[in-house]
PDB file of the backbone (N, CA, C, O) and the ligand in Angstrom, with CONECT records:
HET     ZN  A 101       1
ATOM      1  N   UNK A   1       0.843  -1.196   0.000  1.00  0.00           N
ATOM      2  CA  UNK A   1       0.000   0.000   0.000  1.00  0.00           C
ATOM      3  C   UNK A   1       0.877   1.245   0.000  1.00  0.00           C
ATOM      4  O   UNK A   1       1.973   1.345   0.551  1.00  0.00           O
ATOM      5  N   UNK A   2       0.418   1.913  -0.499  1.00  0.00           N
ATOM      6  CA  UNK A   2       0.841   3.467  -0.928  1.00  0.00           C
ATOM      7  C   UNK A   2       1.199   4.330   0.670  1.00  0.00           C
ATOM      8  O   UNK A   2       0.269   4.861   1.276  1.00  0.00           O
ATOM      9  N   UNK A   3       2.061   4.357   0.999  1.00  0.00           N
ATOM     10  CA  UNK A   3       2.456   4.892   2.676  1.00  0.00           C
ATOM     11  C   UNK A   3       2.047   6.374   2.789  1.00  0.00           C
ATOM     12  O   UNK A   3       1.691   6.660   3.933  1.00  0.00           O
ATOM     13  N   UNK A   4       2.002   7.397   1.902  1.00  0.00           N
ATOM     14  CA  UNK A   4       1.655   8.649   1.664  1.00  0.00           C
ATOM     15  C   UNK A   4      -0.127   8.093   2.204  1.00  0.00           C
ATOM     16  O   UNK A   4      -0.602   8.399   3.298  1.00  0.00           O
ATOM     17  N   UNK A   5      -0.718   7.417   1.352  1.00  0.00           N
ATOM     18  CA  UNK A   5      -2.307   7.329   2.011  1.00  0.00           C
ATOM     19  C   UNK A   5      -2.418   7.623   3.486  1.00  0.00           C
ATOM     20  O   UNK A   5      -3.427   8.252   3.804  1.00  0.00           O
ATOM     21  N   UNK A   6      -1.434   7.234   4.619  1.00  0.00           N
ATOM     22  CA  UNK A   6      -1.164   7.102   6.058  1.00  0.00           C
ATOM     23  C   UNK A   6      -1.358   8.185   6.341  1.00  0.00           C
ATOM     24  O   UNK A   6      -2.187   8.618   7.141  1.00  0.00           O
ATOM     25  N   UNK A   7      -0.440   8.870   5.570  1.00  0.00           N
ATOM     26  CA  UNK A   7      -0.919  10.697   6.230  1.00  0.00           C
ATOM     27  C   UNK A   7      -2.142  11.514   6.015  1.00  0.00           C
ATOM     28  O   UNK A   7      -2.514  12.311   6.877  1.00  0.00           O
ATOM     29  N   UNK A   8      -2.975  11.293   4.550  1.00  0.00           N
ATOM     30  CA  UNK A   8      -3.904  11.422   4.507  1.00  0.00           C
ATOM     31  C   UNK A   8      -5.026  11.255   5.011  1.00  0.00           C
ATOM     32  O   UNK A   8      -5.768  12.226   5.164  1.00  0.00           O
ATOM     33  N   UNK A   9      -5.530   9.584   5.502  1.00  0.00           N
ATOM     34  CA  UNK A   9      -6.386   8.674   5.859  1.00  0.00           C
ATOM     35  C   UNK A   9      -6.372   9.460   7.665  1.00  0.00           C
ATOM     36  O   UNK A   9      -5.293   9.796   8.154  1.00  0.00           O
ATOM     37  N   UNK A  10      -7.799   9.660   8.506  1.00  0.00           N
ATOM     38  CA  UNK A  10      -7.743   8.975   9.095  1.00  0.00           C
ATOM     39  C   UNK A  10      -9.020   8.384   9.904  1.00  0.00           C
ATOM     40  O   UNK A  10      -9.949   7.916   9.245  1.00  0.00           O
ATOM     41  N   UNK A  11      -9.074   8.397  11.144  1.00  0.00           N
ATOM     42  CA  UNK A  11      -9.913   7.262  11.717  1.00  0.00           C
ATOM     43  C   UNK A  11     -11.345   7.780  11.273  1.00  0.00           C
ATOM     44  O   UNK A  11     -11.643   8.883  11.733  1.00  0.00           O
ATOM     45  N   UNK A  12     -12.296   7.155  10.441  1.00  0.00           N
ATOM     46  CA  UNK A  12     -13.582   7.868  10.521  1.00  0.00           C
ATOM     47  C   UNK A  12     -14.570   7.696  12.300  1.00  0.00           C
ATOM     48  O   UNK A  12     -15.800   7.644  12.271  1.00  0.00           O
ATOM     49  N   UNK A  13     -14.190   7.664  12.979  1.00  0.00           N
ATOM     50  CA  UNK A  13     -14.329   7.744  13.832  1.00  0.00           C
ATOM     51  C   UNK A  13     -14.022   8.719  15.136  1.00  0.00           C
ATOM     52  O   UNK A  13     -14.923   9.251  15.785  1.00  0.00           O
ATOM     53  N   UNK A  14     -12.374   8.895  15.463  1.00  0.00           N
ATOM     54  CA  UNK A  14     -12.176   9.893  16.217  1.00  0.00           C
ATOM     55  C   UNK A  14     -11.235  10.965  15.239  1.00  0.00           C
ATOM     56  O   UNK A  14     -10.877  11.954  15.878  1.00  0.00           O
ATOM     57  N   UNK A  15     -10.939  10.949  14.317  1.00  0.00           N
ATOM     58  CA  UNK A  15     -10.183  11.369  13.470  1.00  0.00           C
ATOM     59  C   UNK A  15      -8.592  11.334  13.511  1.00  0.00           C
ATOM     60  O   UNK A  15      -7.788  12.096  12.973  1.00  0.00           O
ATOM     61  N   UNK A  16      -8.371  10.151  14.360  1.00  0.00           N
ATOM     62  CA  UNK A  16      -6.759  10.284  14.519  1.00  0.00           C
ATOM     63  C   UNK A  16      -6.585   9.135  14.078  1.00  0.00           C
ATOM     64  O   UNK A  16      -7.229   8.107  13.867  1.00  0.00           O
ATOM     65  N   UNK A  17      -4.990   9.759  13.929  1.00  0.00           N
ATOM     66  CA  UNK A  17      -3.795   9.108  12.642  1.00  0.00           C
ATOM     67  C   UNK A  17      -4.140   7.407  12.956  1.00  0.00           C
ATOM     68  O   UNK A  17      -4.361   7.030  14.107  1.00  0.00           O
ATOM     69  N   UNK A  18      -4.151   6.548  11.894  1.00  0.00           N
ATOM     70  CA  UNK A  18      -3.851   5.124  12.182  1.00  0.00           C
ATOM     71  C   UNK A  18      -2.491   4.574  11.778  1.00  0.00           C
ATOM     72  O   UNK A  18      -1.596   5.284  11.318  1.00  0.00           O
ATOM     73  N   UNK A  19      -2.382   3.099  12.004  1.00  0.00           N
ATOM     74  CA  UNK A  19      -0.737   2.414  12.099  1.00  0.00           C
ATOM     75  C   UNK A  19      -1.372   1.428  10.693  1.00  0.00           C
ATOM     76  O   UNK A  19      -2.513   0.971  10.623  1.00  0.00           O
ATOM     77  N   UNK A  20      -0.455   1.301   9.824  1.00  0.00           N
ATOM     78  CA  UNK A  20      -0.673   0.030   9.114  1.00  0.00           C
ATOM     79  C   UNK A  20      -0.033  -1.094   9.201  1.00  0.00           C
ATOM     80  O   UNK A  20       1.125  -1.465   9.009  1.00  0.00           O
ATOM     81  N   UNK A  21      -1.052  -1.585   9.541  1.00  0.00           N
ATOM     82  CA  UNK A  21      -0.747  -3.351   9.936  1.00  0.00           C
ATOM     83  C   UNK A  21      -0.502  -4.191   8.506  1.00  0.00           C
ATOM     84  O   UNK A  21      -1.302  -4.483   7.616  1.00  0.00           O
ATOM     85  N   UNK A  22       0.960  -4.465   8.652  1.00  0.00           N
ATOM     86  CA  UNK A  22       1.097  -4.701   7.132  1.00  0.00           C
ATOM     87  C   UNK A  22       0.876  -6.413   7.260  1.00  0.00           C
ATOM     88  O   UNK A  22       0.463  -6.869   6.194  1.00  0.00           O
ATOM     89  N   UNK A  23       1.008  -7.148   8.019  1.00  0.00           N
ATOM     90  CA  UNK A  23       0.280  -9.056   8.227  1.00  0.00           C
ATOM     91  C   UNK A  23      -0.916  -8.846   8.340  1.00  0.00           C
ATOM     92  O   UNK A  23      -1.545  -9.855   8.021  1.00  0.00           O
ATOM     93  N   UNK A  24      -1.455  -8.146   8.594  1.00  0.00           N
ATOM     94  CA  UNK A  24      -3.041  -7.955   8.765  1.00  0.00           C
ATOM     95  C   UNK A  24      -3.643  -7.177   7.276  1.00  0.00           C
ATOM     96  O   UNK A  24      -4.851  -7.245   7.053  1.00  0.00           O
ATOM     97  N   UNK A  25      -3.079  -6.729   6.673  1.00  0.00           N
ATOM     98  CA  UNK A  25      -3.467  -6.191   5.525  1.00  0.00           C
ATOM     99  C   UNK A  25      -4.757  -4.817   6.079  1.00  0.00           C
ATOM    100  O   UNK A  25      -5.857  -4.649   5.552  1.00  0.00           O
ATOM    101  N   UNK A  26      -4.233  -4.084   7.141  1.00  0.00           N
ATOM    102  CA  UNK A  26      -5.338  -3.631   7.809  1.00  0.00           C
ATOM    103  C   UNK A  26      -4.832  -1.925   8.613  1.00  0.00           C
ATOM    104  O   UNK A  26      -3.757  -1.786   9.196  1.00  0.00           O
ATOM    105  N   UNK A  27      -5.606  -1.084   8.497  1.00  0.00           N
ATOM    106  CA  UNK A  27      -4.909  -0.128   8.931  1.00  0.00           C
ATOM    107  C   UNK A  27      -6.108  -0.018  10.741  1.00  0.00           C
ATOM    108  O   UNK A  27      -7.272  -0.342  10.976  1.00  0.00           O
ATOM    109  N   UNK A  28      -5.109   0.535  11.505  1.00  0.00           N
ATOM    110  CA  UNK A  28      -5.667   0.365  12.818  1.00  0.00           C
ATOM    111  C   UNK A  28      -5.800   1.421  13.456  1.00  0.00           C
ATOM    112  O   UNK A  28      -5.075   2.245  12.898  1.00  0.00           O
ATOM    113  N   UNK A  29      -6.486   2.038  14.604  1.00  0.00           N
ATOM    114  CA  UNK A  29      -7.179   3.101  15.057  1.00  0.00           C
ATOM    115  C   UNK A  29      -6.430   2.887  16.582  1.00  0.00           C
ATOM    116  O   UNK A  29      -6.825   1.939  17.261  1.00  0.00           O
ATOM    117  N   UNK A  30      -5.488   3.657  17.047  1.00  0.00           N
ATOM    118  CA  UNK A  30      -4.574   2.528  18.880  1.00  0.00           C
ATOM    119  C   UNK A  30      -5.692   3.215  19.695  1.00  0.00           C
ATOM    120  O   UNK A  30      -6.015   2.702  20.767  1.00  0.00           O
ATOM    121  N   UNK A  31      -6.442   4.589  19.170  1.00  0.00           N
ATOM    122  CA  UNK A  31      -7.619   4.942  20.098  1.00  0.00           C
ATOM    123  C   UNK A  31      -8.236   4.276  20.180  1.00  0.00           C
ATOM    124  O   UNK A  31      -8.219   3.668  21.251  1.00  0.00           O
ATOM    125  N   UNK A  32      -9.302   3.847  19.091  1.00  0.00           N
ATOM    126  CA  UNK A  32     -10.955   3.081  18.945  1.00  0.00           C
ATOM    127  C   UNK A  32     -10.535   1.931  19.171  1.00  0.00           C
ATOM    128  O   UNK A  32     -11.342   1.144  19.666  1.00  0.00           O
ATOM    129  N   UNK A  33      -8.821   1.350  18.816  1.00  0.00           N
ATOM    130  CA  UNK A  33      -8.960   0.186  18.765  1.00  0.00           C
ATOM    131  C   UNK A  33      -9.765  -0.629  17.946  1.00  0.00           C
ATOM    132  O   UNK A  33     -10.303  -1.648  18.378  1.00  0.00           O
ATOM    133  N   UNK A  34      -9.833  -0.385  17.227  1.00  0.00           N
ATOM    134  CA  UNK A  34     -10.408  -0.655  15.362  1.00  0.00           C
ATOM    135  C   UNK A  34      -9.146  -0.872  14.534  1.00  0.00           C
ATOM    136  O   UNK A  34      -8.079  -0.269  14.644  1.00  0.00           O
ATOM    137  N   UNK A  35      -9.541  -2.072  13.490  1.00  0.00           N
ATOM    138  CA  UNK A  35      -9.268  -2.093  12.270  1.00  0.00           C
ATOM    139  C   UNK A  35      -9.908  -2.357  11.110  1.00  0.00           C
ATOM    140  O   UNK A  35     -10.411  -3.405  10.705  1.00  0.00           O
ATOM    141  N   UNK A  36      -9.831  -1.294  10.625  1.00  0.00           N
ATOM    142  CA  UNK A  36      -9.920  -0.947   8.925  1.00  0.00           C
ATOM    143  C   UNK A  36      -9.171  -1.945   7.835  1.00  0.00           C
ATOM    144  O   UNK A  36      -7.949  -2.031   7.715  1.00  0.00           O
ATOM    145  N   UNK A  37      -9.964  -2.541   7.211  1.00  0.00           N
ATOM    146  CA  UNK A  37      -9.446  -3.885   6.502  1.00  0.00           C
ATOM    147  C   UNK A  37      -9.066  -3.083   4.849  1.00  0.00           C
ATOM    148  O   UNK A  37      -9.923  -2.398   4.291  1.00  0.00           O
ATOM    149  N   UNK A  38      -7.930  -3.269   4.349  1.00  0.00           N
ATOM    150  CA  UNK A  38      -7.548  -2.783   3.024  1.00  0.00           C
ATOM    151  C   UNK A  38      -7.388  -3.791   2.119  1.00  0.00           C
ATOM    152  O   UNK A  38      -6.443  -4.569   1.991  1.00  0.00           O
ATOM    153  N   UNK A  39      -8.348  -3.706   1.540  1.00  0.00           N
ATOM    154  CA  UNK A  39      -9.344  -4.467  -0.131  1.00  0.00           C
ATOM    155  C   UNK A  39      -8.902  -3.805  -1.417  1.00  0.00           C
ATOM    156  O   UNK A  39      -9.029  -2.650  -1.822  1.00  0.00           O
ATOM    157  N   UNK A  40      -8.108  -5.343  -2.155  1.00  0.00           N
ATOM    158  CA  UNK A  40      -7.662  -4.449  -2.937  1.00  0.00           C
ATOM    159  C   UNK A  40      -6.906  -3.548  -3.430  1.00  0.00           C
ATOM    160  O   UNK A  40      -6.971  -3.093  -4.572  1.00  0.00           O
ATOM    161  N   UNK A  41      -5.687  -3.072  -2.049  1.00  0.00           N
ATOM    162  CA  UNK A  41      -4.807  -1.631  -1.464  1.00  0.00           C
ATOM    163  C   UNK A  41      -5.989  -0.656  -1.921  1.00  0.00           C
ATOM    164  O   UNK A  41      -5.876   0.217  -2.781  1.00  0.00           O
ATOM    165  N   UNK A  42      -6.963  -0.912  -1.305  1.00  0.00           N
ATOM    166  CA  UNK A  42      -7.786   0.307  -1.268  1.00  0.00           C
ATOM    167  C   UNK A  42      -8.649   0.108   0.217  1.00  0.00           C
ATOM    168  O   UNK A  42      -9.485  -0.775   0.412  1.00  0.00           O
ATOM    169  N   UNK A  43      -8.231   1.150   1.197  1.00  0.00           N
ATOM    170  CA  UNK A  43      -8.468   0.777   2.629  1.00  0.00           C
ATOM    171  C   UNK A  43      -9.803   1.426   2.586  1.00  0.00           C
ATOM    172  O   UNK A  43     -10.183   2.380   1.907  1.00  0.00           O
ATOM    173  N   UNK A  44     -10.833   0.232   4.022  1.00  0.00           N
ATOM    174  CA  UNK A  44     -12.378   0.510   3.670  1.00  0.00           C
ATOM    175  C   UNK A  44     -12.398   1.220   4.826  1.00  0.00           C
ATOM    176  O   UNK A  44     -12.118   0.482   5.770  1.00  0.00           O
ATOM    177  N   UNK A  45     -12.650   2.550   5.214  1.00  0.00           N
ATOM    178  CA  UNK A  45     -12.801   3.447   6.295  1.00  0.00           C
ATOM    179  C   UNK A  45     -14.174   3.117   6.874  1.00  0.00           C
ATOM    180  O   UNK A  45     -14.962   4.048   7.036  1.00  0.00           O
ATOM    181  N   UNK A  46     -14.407   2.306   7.088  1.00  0.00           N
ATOM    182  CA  UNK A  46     -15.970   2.001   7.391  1.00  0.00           C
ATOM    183  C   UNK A  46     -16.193   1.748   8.822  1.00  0.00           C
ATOM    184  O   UNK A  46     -15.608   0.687   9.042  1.00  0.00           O
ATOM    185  N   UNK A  47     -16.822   2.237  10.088  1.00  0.00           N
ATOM    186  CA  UNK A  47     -16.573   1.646  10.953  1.00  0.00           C
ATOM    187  C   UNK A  47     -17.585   0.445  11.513  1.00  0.00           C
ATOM    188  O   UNK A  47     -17.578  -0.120  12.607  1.00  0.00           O
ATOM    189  N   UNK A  48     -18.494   0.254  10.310  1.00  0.00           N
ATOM    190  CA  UNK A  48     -18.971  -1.648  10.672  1.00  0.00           C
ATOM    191  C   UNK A  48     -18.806  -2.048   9.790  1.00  0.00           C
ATOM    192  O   UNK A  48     -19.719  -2.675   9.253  1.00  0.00           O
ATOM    193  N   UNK A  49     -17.833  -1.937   9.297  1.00  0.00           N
ATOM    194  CA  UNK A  49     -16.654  -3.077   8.509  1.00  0.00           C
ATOM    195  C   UNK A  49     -15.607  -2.994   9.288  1.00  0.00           C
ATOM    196  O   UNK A  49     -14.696  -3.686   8.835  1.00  0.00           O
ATOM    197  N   UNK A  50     -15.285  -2.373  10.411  1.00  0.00           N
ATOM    198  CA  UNK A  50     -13.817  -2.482  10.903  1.00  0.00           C
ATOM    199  C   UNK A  50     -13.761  -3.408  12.448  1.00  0.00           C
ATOM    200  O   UNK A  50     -14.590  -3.366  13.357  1.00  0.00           O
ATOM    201  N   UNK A  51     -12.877  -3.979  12.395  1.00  0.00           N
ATOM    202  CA  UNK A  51     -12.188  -5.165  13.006  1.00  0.00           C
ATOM    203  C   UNK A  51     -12.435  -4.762  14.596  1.00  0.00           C
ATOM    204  O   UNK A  51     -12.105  -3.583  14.727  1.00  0.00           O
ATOM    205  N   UNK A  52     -12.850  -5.263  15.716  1.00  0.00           N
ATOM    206  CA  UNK A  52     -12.516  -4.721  17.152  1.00  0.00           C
ATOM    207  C   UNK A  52     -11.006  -5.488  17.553  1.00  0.00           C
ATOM    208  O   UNK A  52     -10.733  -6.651  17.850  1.00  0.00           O
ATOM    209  N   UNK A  53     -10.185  -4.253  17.407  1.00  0.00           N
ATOM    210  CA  UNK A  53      -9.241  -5.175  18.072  1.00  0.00           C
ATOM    211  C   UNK A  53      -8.852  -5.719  19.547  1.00  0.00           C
ATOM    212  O   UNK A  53      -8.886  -4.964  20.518  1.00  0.00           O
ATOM    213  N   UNK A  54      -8.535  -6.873  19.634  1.00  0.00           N
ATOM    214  CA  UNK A  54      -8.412  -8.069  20.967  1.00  0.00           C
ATOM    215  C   UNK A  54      -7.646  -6.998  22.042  1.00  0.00           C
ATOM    216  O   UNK A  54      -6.986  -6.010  21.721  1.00  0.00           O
ATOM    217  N   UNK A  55      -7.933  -7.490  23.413  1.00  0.00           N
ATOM    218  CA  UNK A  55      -7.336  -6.245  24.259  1.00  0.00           C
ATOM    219  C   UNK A  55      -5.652  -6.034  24.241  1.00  0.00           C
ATOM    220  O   UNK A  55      -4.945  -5.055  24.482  1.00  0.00           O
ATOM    221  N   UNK A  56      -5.271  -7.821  23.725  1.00  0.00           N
ATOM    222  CA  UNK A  56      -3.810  -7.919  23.979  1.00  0.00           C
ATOM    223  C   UNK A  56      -3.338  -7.737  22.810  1.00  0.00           C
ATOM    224  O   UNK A  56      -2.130  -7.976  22.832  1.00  0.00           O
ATOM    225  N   UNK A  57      -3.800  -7.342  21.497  1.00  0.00           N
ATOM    226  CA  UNK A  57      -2.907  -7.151  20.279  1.00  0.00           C
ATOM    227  C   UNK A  57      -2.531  -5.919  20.254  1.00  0.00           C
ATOM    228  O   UNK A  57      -3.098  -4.899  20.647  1.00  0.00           O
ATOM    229  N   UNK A  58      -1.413  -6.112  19.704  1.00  0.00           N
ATOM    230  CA  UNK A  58      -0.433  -4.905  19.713  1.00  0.00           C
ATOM    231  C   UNK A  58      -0.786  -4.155  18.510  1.00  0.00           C
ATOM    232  O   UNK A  58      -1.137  -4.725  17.477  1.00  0.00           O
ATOM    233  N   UNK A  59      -0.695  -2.818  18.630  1.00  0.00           N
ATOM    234  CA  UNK A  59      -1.181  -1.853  17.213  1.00  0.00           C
ATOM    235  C   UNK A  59       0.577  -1.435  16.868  1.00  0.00           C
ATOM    236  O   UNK A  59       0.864  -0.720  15.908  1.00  0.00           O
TER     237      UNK A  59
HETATM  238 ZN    ZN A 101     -10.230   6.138  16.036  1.00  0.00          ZN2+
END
């Protein structure tokens, strides 16, 4: 995925910056604790499409 998108993109939710999870194919929210699944290298900002992440995974 295009790393410039990172700075552009962010949480549709609280509006802060996310981490891309590059094994997860998934960009992540360390606030909401959400991930945003990227389809395609085209990341889905959706937040019921996005992932709850587990309490112990690391962003
Ligand atoms: Zn967020």
């Amino acid at each position: 995925m295009d790393k410039t998108l990172l700075t552009i993109l962010a949480c549709p939710n609280c509006k802060g910056s996310l981490t891309y999870q590059k094994d997860q194919q998934a960009l992540a929210c360390p606030v909401c604790r959400l991930a945003y699944p990227i389809r395609d290298d085209i990341p889905v900002m959706l937040i019921n499409e996005a992932r709850v992440l587990a309490p112990d995974e690391k962003i």
